[in-house]
C-alpha positions as CSV (number, residue, x, y, z in Angstrom):
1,X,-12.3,-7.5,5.9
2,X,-14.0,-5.5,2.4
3,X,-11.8,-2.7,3.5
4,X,-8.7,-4.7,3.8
5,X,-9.0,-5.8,0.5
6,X,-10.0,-3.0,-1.3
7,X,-7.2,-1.2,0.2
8,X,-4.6,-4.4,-0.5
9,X,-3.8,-3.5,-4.1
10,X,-3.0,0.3,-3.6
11,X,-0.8,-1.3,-0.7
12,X,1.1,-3.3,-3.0
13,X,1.2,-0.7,-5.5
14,X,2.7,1.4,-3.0
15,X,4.8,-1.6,-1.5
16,X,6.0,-2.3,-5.1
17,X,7.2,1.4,-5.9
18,X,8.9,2.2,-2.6
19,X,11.1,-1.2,-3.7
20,X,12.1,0.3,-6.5
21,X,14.6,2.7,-4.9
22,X,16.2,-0.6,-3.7
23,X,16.4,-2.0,-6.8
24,X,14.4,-4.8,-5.5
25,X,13.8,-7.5,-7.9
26,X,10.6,-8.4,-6.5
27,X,7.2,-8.2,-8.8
28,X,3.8,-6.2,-8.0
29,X,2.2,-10.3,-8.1
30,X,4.1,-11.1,-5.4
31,X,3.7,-8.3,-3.1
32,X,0.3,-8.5,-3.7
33,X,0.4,-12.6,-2.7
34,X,2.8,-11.9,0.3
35,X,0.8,-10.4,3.0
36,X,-3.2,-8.9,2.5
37,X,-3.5,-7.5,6.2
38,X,0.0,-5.4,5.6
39,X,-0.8,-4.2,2.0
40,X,-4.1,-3.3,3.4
41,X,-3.3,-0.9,6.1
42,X,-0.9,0.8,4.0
43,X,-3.0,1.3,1.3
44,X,-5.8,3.1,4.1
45,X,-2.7,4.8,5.3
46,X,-1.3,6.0,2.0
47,X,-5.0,7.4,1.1
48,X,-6.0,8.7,5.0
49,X,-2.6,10.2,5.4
50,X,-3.1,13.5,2.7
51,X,-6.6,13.9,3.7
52,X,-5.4,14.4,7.4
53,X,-2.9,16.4,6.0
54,X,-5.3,18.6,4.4
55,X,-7.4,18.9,6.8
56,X,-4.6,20.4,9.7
57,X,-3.7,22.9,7.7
C-alpha cells in the first residue's frame, strides 16, 4: 500500500504528460484524484522499466 502511494504521483505525472499529446484538457489534480492503484503501478513501471533495460544490455 506505502509503495502504491509513493509511486501514485510519478504515475500521474506520467499519466498527465502522455495526455498532453492529446491535447487532453484534464489537470495533474485530477489524475492524481482519479485512480491511486493505476497511477501507482505506472509510476513502479515508469521507474522499473529503464533499470531492466539497463540491466539486459
Amino acid at each position: 500500500m506505502i509503495i502504491i502511494l509513493i509511486f501514485s504521483y510519478p504515475g500521474a505525472s506520467f499519466r498527465w504528460f502522455i495526455s498532453r499529446f492529446w491535447k487532453s484538457k484534464k489537470t495533474f489534480k485530477e489524475f492524481l484524484k482519479d485512480d491511486s492503484y493505476m497511477n501507482g503501478i505506472i509510476g513502479l513501471l515508469v521507474f522499473s522499466a529503464p533499470i531492466i533495460v539497463y540491466n539486459l544490455i
